[in-house]
C-alpha positions as CSV (number, residue, x, y, z in Angstrom):
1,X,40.2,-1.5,-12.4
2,X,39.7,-0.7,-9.0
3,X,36.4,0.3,-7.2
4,X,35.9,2.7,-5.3
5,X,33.9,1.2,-1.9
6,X,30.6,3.7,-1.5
7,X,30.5,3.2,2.3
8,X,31.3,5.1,5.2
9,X,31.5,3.7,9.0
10,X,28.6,4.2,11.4
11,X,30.6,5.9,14.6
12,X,27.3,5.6,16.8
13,X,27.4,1.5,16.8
14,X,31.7,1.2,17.0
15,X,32.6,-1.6,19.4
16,X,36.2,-1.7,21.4
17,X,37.5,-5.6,22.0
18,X,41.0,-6.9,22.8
19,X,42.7,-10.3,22.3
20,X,46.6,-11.4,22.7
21,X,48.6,-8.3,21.6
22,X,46.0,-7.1,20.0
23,X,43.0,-4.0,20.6
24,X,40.4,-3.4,17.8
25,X,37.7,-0.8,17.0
26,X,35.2,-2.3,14.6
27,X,32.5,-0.1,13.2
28,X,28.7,-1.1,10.7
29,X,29.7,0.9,7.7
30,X,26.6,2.8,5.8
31,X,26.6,2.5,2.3
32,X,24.4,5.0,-0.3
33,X,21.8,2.3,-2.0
34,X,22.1,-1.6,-2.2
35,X,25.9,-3.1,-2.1
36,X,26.3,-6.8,-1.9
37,X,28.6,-9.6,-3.1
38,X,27.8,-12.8,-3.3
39,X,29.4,-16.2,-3.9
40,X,29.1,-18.4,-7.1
41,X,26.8,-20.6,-5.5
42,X,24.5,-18.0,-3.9
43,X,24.9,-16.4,-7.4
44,X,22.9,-18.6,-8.8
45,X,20.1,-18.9,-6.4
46,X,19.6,-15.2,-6.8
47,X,18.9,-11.7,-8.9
48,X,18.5,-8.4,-7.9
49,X,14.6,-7.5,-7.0
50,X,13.8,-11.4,-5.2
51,X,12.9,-10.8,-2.2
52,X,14.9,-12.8,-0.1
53,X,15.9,-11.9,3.8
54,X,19.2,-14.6,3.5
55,X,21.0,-11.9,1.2
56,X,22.9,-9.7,3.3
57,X,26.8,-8.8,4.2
58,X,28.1,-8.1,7.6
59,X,30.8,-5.3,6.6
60,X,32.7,-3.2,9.2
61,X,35.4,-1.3,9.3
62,X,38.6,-2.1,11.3
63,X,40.8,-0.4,13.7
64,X,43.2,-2.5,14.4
65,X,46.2,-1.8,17.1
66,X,49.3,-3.8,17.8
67,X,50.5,-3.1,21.4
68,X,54.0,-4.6,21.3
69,X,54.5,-2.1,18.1
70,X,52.0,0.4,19.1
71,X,51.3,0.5,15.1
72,X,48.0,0.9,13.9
73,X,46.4,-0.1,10.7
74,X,42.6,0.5,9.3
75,X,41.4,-1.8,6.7
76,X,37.5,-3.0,5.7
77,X,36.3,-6.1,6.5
78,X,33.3,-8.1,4.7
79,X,32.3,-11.2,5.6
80,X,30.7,-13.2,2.5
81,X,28.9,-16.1,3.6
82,X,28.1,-19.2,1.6
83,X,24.6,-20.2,0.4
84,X,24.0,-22.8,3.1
85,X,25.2,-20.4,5.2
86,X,23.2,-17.8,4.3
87,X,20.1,-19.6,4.2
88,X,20.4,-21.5,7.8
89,X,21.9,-19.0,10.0
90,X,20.4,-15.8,11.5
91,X,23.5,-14.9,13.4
92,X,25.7,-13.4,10.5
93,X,25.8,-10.0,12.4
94,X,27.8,-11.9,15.0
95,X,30.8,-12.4,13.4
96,X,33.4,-10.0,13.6
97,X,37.6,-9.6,13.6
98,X,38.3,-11.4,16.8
99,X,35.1,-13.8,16.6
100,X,33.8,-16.4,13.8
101,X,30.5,-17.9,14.6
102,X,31.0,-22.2,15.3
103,X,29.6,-23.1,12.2
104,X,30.2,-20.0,10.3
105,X,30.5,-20.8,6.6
106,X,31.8,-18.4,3.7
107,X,34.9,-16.3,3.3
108,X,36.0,-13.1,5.0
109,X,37.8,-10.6,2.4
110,X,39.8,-7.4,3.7
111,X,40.2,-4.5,1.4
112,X,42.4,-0.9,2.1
113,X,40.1,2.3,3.1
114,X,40.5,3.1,-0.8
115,X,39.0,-0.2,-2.2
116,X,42.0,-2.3,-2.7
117,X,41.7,-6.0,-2.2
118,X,44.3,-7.4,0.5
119,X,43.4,-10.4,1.2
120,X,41.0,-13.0,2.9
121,X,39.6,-16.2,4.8
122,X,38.4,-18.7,3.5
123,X,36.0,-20.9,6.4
124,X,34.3,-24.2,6.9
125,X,32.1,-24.9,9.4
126,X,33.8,-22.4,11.6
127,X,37.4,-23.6,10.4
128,X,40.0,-21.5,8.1
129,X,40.3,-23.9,5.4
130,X,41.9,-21.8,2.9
131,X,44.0,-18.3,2.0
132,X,42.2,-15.8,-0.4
133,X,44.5,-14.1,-2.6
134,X,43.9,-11.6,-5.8
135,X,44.3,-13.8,-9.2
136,X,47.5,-14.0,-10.5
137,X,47.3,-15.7,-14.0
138,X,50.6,-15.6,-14.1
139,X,51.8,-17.4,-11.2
140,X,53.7,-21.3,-12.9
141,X,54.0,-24.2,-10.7
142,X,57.1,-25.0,-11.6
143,X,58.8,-24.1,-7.8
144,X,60.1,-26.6,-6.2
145,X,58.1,-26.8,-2.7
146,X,58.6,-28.7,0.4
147,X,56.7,-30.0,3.8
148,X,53.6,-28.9,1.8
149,X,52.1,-28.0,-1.4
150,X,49.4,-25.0,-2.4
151,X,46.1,-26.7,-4.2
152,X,45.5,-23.3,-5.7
153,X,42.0,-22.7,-7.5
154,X,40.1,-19.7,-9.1
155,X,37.1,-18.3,-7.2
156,X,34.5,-15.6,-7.7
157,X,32.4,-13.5,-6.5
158,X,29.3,-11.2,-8.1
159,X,29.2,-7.7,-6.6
160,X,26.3,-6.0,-7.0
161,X,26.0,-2.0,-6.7
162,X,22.9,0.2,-7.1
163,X,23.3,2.8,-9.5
164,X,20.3,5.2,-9.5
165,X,19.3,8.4,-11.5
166,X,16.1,10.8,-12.6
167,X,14.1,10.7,-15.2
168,X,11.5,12.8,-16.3
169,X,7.9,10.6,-16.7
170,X,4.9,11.9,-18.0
171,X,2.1,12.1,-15.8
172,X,-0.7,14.1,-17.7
173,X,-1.6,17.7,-19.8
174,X,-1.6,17.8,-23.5
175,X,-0.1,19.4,-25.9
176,X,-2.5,22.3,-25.7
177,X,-2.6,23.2,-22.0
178,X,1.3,21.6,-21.3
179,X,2.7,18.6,-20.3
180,X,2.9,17.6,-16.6
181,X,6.4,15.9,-16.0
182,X,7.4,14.0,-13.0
183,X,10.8,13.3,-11.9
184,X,10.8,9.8,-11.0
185,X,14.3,7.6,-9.7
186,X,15.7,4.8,-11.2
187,X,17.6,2.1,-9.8
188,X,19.9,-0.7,-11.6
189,X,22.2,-3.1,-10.1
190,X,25.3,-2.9,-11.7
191,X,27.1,-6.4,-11.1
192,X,31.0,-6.9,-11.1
193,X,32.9,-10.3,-11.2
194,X,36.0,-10.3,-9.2
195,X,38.5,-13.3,-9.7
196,X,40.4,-14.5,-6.5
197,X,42.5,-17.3,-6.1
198,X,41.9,-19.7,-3.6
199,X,44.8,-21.5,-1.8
200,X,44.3,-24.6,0.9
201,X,47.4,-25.2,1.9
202,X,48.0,-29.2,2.0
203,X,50.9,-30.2,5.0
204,X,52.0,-31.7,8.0
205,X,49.0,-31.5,9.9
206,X,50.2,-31.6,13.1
207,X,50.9,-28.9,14.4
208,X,53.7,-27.5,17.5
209,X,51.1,-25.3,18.9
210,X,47.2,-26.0,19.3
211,X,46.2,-23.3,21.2
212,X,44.6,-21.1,19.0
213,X,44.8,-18.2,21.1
214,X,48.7,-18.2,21.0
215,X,48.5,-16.9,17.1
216,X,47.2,-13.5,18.7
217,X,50.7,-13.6,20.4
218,X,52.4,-13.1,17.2
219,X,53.1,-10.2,15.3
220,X,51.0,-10.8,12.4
221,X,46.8,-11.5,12.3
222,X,44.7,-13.3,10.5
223,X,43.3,-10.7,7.9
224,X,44.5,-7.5,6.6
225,X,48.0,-8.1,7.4
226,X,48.9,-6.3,3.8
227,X,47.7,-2.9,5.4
228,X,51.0,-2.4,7.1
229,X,51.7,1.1,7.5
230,X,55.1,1.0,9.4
231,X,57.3,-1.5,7.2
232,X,60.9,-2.2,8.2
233,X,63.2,0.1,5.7
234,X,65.6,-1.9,3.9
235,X,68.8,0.0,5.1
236,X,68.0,-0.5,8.9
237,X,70.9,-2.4,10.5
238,X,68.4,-4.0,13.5
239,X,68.3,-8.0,12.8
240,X,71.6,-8.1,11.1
241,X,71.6,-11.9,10.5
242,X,68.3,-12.0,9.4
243,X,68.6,-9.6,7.0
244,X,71.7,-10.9,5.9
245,X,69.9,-13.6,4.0
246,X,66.3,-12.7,4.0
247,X,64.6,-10.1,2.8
248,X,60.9,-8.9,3.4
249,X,60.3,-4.8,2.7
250,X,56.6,-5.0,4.6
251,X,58.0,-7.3,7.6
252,X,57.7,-5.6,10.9
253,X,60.7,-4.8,13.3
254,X,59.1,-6.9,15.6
255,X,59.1,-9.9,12.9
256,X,62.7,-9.3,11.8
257,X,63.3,-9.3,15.9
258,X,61.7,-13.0,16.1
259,X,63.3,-14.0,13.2
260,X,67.2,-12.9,14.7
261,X,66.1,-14.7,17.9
262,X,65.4,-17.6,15.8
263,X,68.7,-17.9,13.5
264,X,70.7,-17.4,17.2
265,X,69.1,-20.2,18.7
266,X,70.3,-22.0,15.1
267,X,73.5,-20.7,15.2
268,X,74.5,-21.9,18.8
269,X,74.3,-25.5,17.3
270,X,77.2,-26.4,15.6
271,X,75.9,-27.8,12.5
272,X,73.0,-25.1,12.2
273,X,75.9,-22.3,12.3
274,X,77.4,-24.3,9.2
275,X,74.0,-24.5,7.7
276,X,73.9,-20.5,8.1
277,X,76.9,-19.9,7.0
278,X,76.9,-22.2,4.1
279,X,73.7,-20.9,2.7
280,X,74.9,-17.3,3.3
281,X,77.8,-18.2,1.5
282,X,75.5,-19.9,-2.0
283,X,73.4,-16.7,-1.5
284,X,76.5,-14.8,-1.8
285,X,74.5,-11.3,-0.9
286,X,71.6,-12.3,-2.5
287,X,68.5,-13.1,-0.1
288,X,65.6,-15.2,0.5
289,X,62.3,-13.9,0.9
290,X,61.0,-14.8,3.8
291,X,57.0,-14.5,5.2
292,X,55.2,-15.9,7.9
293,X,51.4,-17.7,7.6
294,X,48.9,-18.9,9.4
295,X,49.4,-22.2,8.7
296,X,51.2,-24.4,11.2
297,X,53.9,-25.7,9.1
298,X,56.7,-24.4,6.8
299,X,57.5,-24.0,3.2
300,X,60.7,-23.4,0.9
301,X,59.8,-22.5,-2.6
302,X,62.9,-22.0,-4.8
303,X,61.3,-20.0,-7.7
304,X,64.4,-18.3,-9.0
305,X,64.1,-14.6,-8.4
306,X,61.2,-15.2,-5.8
307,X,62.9,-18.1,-4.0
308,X,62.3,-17.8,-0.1
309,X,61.3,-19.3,2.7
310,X,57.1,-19.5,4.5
311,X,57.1,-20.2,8.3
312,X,53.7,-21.3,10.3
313,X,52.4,-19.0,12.8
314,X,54.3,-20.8,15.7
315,X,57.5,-19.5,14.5
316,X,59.5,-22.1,16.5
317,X,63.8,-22.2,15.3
318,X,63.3,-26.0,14.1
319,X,60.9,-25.3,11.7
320,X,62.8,-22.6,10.2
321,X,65.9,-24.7,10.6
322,X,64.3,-27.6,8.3
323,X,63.7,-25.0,6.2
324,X,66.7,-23.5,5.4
325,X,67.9,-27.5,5.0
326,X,65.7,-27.8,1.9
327,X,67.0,-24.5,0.5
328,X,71.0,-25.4,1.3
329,X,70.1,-28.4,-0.9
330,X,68.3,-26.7,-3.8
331,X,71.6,-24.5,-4.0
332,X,73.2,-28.1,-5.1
333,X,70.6,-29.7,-7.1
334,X,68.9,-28.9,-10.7
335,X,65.2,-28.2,-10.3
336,X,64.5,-31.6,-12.0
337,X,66.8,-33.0,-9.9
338,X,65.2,-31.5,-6.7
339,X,61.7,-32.4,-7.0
340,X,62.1,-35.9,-8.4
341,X,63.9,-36.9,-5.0
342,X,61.6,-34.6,-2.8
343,X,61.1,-37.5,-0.3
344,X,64.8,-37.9,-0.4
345,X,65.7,-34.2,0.9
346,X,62.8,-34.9,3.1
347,X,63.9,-37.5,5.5
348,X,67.7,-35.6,5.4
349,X,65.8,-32.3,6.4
350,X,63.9,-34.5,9.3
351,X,66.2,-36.1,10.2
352,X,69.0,-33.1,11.1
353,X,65.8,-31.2,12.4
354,X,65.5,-34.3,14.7
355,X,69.2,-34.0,15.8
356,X,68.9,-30.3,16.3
357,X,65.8,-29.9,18.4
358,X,66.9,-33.0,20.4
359,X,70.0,-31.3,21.5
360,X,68.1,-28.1,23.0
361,X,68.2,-27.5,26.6
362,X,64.5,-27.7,26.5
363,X,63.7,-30.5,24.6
364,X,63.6,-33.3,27.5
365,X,60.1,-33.7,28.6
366,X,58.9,-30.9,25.9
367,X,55.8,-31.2,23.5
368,X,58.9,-31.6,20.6
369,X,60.5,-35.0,23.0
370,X,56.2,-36.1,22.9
371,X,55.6,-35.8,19.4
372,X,58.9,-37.4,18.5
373,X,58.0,-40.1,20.2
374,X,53.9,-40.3,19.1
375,X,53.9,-39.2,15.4
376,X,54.5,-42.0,12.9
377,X,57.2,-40.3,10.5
378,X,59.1,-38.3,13.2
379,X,59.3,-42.3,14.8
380,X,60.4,-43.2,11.7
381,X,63.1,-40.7,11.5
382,X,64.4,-41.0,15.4
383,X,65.3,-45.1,14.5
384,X,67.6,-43.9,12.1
385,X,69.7,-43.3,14.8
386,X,70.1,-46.7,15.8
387,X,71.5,-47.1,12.1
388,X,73.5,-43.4,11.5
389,X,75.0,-41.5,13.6
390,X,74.9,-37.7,13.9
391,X,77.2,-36.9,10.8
392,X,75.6,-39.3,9.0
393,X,77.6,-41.8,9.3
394,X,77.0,-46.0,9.5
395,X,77.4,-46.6,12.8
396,X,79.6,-49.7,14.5
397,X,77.5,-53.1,13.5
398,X,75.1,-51.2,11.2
399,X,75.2,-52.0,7.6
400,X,74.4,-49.3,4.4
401,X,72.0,-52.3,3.3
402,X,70.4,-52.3,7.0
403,X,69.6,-48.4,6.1
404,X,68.3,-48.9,2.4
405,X,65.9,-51.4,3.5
406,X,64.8,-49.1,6.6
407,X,64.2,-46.2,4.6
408,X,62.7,-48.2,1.5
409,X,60.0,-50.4,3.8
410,X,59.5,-48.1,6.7
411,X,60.6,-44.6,6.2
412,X,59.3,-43.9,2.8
413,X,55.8,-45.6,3.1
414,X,55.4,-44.1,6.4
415,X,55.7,-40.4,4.8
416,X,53.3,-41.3,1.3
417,X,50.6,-42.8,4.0
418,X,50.7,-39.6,6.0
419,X,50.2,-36.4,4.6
420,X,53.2,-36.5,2.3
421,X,51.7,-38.2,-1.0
422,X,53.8,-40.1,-3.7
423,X,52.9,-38.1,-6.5
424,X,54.0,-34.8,-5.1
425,X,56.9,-36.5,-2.9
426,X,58.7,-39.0,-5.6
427,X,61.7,-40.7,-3.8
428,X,64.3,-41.4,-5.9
429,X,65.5,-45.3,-5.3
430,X,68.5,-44.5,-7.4
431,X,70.5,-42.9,-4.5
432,X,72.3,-44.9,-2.6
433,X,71.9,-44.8,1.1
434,X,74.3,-42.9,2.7
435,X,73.6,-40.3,-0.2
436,X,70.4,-38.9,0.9
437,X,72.6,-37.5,3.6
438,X,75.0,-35.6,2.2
439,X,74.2,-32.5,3.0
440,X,74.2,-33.4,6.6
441,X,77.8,-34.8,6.5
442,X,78.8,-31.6,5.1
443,X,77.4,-29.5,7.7
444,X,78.9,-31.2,10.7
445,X,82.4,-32.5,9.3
446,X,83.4,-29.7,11.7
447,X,81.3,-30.8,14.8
């Protein structure tokens, strides 16, 4: 059931700031009595009437306006810090939308001006470690995932609420001259346990952008982002190829916009305008869902009906090319068949993200050229090419054993020894060489 939150914002203290695209108007909120939520741990360490000076919120409410859209959404925000936090740090008040104190330490959840839970932050130590979501009991694991994997666990927190009333106390008389009443006011703290789930999303840690300010650059925020009060409307014709095989009723114009930039810098590429076409063509009208994070890699999760596609928040055409790789092969593979070779489709979906990004105008002395050259796996996948070609093919005075024993002694163990781990990225040994790139061979027979 949904609670109603008993605060109201505090006009007199409102603050204006600006960063990237973005200008906010952040407000104290007054609340009527005592309103708190706590963590698990913090929980524990306390009850309502200890006097304690650690227990304490910073909530505000947010004004929050994009000025590439000129949209604006309000939502609350309410930093909940953890119990080390709590008890080591005066500066709580600090934190705010656009700032997180260094070592701050605790989540930040966002809820609609009516109550509703959107969603949250989870921090460490200053650092957004994981994605706080409401609890779906319902949710399976049985998706097949790629690049990276959700460690999803329950959390919760104890909301306490003061809920006071009158009573009438006696205070003196008798029964012969009357009673004397006085109306004295109660207070009880009502507590509530809210379930979330919390997500830490294990991938490729390196990321294509590590300036942090750039994620203010793009069109979604960290926090509140399911406030959106301008969605795109289905039947719009803007973004045609995009919405051709995606779909996303809350995305922004602006986000369908970067997404059709994206799939025409794929489809100028002669094997990524197969790759479109041939997906569009499994789809056969059906879409994808598609969603961006703030994580700084990608995800396919083909879930049946809720099958679709997560990009990082540096939205970059090779990541969403790799992508829609591992989705063009789930179109052609069981689900069992799928996830015990993920480390197959894998080095295939490296591997023609490799060739792709290569061939752009840009790539030569870029930060894509750098890290091709400085990360172990994406090493790992550029010597192929001294063993395949660009189709796929052997090339003149290679050998199909040659690339069996590259990918079984260096490509694989490479991949399980950073960030891709054996038990969630099982390579299946039964596949003959040339097979773990048949997809690609299909995509450029053409090319």
């Amino acid at each position: 059931m949904k609670k109603e939150l008993a605060i109201k914002p505090y006009w007199d203290k409102a603050k204006e700031s600006n960063r990237g695209r973005f200008e906010v108007v952040e407000t104290p909120t007054l609340s009527k009595g005592m309103h708190i939520i706590l963590d698990e741990e913090t929980t524990k360490h306390w009850q309502p009437g200890m006097k304690a000076d650690y227990i304490r919120n910073t909530t505000k409410m947010v004004v929050l306006k994009d000025l590439v859209t000129n949209k604006t959404r309000s939502f609350i925000m309410v930093f909940v810090g953890s119990y080390d936090y709590l008890t080591r740090s005066r500066n709580m008040g600090r934190n705010s939308y656009l700032y997180r104190e260094p070592d701050y330490d605790g989540m930040v959840l966002y809820y609609a001006i009516n109550g509703t839970f959107i969603n949250g932050w989870r921090y460490s130590n200053g650092k957004l470690v994981g994605y706080i979501s409401p609890s779906y009991n319902e949710q399976g694991e049985s998706s097949a995932q790629t690049r990276g994997y959700y460690d999803c666990h329950d959390v919760y927190t104890t909301e306490y609420r003061q809920d006071c009333h009158d009573e009438y106390e006696l205070v003196g008389g008798d029964m012969e001259t009357g009673l004397i009443y006085d109306i004295v006011n109660y207070c009880d703290y009502i507590p509530y346990t809210t379930s979330y789930q919390d997500c830490h999303y294990v991938e490729d840690s390196t990321s294509d952008n590590d300036d942090d300010d750039n994620w203010w650059n793009n069109p979604y925020p960290p926090g509140g982002a399911g406030n959106e009060t301008n969605p795109v409307k289905p039947g719009s014709n803007n973004s045609p190829k995009a919405k051709k095989i995606f779909r996303n009723s809350n995305m922004t114009e602006a986000n369908w916009k970067v997404l059709e930039k994206m799939l025409d810098k794929i489809l100028a590429d002669c094997m990524g305008e197969a790759l479109y076409n041939g997906l569009a063509n499994f789809l056969n009208g059906q879409t994808l869902t598609i969603q961006f994070s703030n994580g700084s890699d990608g995800l396919f999760s083909g879930n049946g009906a809720t099958a679709g596609i997560t990009l990082g928040s540096q939205m970059e055409s090779n990541q969403l090319f790799h992508e829609m790789m591992h989705a063009y092969r789930a179109y052609q593979e069981t689900l069992s068949s799928y996830k015990g070779s993920n480390m197959n489709g894998e080095i295939e979906a490296w591997y023609a993200q490799y060739l792709y990004t290569s061939r752009l105008p840009e790539y030569p002395g870029s930060k894509w050229e750098e890290r091709d050259n400085t990360d172990p796996r994406r090493v790992a996948i550029k010597n192929l090419t001294n063993i395949i070609d660009n189709k796929g093919n052997i090339r003149s005075g290679a050998s199909v054993g040659e690339l069996e024993l590259e990918i079984a002694n260096t490509v694989v163990p490479t991949f399980h020894e950073n960030y891709y781990p054996a038990d969630k990225y099982p390579f299946d040994y039964d596949r003959p060489g040339l097979e773990n790139f048949t997809n690609l061979k299909k995509l450029t027979i053409n090319c």
